[in-house]
N, C-alpha and C positions, 0 to 999 in steps of 0.2 A: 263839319266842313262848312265852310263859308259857302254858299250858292251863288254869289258874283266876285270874281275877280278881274281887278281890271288890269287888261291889259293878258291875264294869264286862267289859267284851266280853274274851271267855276265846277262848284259842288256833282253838279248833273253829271257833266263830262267824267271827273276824279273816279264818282262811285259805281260809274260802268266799266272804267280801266281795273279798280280795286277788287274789285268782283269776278270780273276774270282771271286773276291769279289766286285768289282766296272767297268763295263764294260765302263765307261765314264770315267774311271782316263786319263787326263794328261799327255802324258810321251813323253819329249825328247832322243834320242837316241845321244852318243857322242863317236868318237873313233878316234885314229889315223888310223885304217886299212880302207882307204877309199875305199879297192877293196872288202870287206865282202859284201856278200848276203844282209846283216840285213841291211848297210847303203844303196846300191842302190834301194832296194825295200822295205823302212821304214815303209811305211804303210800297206803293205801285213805283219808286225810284230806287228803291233798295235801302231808305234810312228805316231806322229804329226808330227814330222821334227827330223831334223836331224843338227848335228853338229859337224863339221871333224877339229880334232886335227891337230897341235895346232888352237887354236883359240884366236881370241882379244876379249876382254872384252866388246867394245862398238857394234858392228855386232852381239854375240851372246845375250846382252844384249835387244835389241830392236828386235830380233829373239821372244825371252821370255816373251815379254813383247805384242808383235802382239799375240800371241798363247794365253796366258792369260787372254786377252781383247776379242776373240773368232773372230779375224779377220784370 
């Protein structure tokens, strides 16, 4: 999940709504602000991990794919 959207519901907000219907959802957190509260202490916000803009395809890829697999 994106941590800012503009204009609409940013990562923070998403994974407290998602969490209340499903406390086991899945949620990566992604942002360029890598000095925000929500990326240093991702999982005191309910992410699994974390992934800081820009990013390469293959690093977050295999990221997504250990998470997934529940390693």
């Amino acid at each position: 999940m994106d941590l800012t959207i503009s204009g609409g519901m940013g990562g923070r907000e998403a994974i407290q709504w998602l969490r209340e219907y499903d406390p086991g959802v899945k949620a990566v957190v992604s942002s360029g602000y890598s000095n925000d509260p929500v990326m240093a202490r991702f999982e005191d916000y309910g992410f699994l991990d974390v992934i800081i803009k820009p990013t390469r395809v293959p690093s977050s890829a295999r990221k997504l794919h250990r998470l997934l697999a529940g390693r």
